[in-house]
FIVOMI-726406 format. One line per 2 residues: number of its first residue (from 1); their letters; for each residue x, y, z of N, C-alpha, C. Coordinates in steps of 0.1 Angstrom, whole numbers, plus 5000, padded with zeros to 4 digits. Atoms other than C-alpha are relative to their C-alpha. Layout:
<rs>
NUM> A> X,Y,Z,X,Y,Z,X,Y,Z; ...
</rs>
This chain:
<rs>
1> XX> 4998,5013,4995,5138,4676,5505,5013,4994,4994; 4987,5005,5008,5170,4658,5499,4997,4984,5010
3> XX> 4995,5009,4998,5178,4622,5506,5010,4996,5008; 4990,5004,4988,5197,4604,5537,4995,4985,5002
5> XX> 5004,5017,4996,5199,4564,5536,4988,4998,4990; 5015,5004,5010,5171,4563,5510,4986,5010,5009
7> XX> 5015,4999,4994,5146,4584,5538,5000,5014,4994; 5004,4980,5003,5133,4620,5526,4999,5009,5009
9> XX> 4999,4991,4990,5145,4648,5550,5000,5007,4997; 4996,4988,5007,5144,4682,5547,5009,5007,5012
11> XX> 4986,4988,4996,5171,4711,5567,4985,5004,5009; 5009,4990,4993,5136,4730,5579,4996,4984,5018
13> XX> 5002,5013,4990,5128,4693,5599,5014,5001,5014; 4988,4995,4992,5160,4689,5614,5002,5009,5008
15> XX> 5000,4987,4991,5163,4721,5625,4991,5003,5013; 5012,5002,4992,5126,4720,5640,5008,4992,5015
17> XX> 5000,5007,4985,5138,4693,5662,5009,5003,5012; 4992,5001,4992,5163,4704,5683,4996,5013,5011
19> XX> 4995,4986,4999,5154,4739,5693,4998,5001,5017; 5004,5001,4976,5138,4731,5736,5013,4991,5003
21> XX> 4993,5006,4996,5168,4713,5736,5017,5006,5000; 4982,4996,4997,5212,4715,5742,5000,5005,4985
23> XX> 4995,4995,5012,5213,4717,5704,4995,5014,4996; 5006,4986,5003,5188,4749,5702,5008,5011,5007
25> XX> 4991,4992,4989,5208,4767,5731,5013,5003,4995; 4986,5002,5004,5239,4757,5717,5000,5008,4984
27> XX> 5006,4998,5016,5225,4773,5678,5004,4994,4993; 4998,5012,5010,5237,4742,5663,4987,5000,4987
29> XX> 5009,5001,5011,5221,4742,5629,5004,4991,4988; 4996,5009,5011,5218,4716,5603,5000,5007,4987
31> XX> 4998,4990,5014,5230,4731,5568,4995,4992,4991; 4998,5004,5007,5235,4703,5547,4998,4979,5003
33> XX> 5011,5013,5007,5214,4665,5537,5012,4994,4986; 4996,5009,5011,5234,4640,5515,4994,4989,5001
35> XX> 5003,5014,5001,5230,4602,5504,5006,4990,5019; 4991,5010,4990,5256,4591,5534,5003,5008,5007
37> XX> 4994,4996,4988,5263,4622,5555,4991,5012,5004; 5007,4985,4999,5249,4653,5570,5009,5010,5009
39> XX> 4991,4986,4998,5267,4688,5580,4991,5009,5007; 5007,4997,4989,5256,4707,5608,5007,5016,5003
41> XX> 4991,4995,4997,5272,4738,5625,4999,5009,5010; 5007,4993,4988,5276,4759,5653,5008,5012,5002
43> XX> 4988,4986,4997,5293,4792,5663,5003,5000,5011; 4990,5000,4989,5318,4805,5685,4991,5012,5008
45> XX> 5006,4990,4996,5303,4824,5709,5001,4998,5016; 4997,5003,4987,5299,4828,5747,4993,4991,5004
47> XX> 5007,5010,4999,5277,4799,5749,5011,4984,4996; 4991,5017,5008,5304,4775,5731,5016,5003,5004
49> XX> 4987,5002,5001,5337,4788,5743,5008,5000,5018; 4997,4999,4987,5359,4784,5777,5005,5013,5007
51> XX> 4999,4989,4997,5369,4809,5797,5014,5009,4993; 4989,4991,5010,5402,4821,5775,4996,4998,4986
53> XX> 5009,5000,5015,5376,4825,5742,5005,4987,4994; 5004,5004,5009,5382,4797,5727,4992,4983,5002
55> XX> 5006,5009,5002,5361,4770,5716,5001,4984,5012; 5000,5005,4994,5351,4744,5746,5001,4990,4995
57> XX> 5000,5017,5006,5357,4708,5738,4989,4996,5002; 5013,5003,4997,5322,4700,5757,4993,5005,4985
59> XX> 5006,4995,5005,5308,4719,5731,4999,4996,4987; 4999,5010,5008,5325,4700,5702,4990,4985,5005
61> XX> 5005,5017,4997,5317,4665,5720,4978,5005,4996; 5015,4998,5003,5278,4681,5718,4996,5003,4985
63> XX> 5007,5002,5015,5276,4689,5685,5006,4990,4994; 4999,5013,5007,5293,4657,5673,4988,4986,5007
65> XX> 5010,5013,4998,5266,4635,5693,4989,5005,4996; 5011,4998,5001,5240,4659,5685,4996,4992,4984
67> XX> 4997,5008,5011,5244,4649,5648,5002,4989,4995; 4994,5012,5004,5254,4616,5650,4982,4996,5007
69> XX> 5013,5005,4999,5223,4606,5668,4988,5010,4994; 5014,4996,5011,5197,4630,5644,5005,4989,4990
71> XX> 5001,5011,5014,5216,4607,5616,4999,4987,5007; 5004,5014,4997,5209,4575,5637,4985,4997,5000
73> XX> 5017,4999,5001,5170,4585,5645,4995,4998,4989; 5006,5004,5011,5166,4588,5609,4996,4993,4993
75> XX> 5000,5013,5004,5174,4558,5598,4992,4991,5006; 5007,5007,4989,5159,4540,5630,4985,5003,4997
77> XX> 5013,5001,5000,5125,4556,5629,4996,4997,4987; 5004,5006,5012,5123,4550,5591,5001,4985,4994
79> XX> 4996,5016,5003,5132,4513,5591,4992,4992,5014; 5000,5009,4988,5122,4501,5626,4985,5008,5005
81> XX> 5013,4993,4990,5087,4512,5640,5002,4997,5014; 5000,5001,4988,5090,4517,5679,5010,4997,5004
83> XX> 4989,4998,4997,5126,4520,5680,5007,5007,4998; 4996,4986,5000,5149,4548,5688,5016,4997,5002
85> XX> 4985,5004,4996,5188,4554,5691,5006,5007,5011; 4994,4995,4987,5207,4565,5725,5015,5002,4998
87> XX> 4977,5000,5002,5247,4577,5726,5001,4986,5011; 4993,5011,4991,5264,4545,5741,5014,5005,5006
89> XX> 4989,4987,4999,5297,4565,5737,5002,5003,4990; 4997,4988,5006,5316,4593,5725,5015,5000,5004
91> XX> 4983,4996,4996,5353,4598,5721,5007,5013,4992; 4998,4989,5008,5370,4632,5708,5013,5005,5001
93> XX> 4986,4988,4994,5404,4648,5705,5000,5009,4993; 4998,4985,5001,5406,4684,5701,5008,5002,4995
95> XX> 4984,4996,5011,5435,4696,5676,5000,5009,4998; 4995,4984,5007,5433,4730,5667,4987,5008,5011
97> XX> 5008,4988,4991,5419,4763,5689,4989,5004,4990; 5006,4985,5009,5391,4785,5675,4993,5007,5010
99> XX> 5005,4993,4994,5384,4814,5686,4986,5013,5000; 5014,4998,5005,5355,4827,5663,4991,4996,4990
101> XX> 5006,5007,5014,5332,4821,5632,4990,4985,5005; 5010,5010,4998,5315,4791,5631,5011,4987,4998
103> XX> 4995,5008,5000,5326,4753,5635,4989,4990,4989; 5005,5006,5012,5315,4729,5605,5002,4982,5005
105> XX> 4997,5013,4995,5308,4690,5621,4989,4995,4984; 5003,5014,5008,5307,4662,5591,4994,4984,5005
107> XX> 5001,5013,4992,5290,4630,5601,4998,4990,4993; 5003,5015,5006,5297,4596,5583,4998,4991,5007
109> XX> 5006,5010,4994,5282,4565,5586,5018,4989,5002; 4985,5011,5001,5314,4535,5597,4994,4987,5005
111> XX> 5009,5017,5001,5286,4508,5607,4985,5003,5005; 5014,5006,4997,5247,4505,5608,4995,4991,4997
113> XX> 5008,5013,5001,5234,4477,5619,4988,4998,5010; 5017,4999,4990,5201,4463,5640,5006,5001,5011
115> XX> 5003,4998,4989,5215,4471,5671,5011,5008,5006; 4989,4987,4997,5247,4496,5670,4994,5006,4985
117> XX> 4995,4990,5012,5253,4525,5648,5016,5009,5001; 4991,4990,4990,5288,4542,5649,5005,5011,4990
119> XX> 4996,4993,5010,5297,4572,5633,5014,5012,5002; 4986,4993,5001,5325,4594,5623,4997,5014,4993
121> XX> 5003,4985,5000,5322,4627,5631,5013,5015,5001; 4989,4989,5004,5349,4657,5611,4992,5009,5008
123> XX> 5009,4986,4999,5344,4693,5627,5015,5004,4998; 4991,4993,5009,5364,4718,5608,4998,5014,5006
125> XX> 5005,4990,5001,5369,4754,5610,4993,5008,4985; 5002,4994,5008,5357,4782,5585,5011,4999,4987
127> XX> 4988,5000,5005,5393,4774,5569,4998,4987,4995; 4996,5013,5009,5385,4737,5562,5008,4992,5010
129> XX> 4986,5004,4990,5413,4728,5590,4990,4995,5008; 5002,5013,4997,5405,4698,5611,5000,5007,5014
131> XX> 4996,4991,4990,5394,4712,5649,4999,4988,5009; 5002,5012,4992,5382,4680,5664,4999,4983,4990
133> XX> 5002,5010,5003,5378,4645,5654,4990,4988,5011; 5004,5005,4989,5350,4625,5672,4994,4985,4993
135> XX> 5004,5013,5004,5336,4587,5673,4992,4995,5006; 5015,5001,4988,5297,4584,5686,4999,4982,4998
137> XX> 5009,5010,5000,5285,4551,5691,4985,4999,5002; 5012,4998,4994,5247,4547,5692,4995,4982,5007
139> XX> 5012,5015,4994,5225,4519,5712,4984,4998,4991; 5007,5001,5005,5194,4509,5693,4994,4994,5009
141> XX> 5010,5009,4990,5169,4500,5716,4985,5001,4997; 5012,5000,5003,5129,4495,5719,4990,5010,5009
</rs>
């Protein structure tokens, strides 16, 4: 169990939830649970890249919302009974190719409040080097 926002989450939870869905398909896997962020990650593969191998930007933009709204749910269903969080938008620029290994998306908090959330979402390669840069908004609704 580790701690996010004050709620008790564990890696095996996370993981559970995604798997009938884009993020299971896609093998987006959550790694890593802090106080303020959580780290996720996905590989290069024929599922995540365009047709000249490398890494699809769709594929970025999905693992930076998948993550951004698991860390908005958490918060939400732990503070708010019978309210959930939706992407409002998503914005992303792409900056460096990859062509294998795995991609590493960081997601901090930049405002939660009762009725947005918006977060700031790093994805890196295996190198550390900066591949995308994205900025989810969420909707809080009932």
């Amino acid at each position: 169990m580790a701690t996010f926002f004050n709620q008790e989450i564990n890696i095996e939870t996370l993981n559970g939830m995604g798997q009938q869905s884009m993020a299971g398909n896609l093998e987006i896997e959550f790694t890593e649970i802090g106080e303020d962020f959580l780290i996720a990650k996905m590989p290069i593969n024929s599922k995540t890249v365009q047709p000249m191998g490398m890494l699809h930007g769709g594929a970025s933009v999905v693992l930076a919302e998948t993550i951004g709204s698991v860390a908005s749910n958490i918060i939400v269903t732990n503070q708010e009974s019978g309210k959930f969080a939706v992407g409002l938008a998503i914005n992303a620029n792409h900056l460096r190719p990859v062509t294998s290994g795995y991609v590493f998306a960081r997601c901090t908090p930049l405002h939660t409040g009762k009725t947005t959330h918006v977060w700031d979402i790093k994805i890196t390669n295996e190198d550390k080097k900066l591949v995308c840069t994205s900025r989810l908004t969420m909707a809080i609704v009932s």
